[in-house]
Phi, psi and omega in degrees: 000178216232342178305067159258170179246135159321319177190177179264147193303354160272342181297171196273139164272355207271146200322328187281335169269312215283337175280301155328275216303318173237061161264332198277311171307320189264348164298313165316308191271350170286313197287344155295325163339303194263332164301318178265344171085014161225173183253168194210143201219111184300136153301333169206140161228170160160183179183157195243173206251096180203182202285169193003067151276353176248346179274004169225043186327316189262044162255136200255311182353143182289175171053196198134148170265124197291150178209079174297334168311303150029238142010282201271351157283314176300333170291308172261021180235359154254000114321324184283316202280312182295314170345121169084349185291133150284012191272290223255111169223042178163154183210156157215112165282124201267119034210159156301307221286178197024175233289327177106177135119175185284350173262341148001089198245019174261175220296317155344122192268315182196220233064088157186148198298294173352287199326316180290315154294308211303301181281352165301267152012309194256357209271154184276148206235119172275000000 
């Protein structure tokens, strides 16, 4: 699974830390990678959209103040950092499933701006 935390609960959310932080996490995990001589496929990415959601990805706990931007930066700064590895050859974003929308503060991309990383993120790379 992809529940790294990102930053710290006081750090900057912004697309440019959150991709450093996992440019530094996919050298690690290529070079794990590479010690066994396969390639590897997250079983869950994801972030629920809600305010410190990329410094704590797996708190599942209600509630929280919605941040769907959030959201959709932690998505597109793990679009940014992953792009192109042979290491990473398959993903599941987690989750699809419920109703969504901009007051939303679970994992779900959508009706949120996320949705739109999401499908970038996934889109066939020619």
């Amino acid at each position: 699974t992809a529940y790294f935390g990102l930053r710290d609960a006081q750090g900057t959310s912004d697309v440019g830390a959150l991709e450093q932080r996992w440019r530094a996490l996919r050298a690690e995990l290529e070079a794990w990678s590479r010690l066994r001589g396969k390639p590897f496929v997250f079983t869950e990415v994801g972030y629920r959209s809600r305010k410190g959601a990329s410094a704590s990805p797996w708190d599942e706990t209600s509630g929280g103040e919605p941040d769907v931007d959030e959201q959709r930066r932690a998505f597109e700064a793990f679009r940014r950092a992953w792009r192109g590895s042979p290491a990473l050859v398959g993903l599941y974003v987690w989750n699809w499933y419920g109703f969504g929308g901009p007051t939303s503060v679970g994992y779900t991309p959508r009706g949120k701006p996320a949705a739109d990383e999401v499908k970038r993120l996934l889109a066939p790379v020619w």
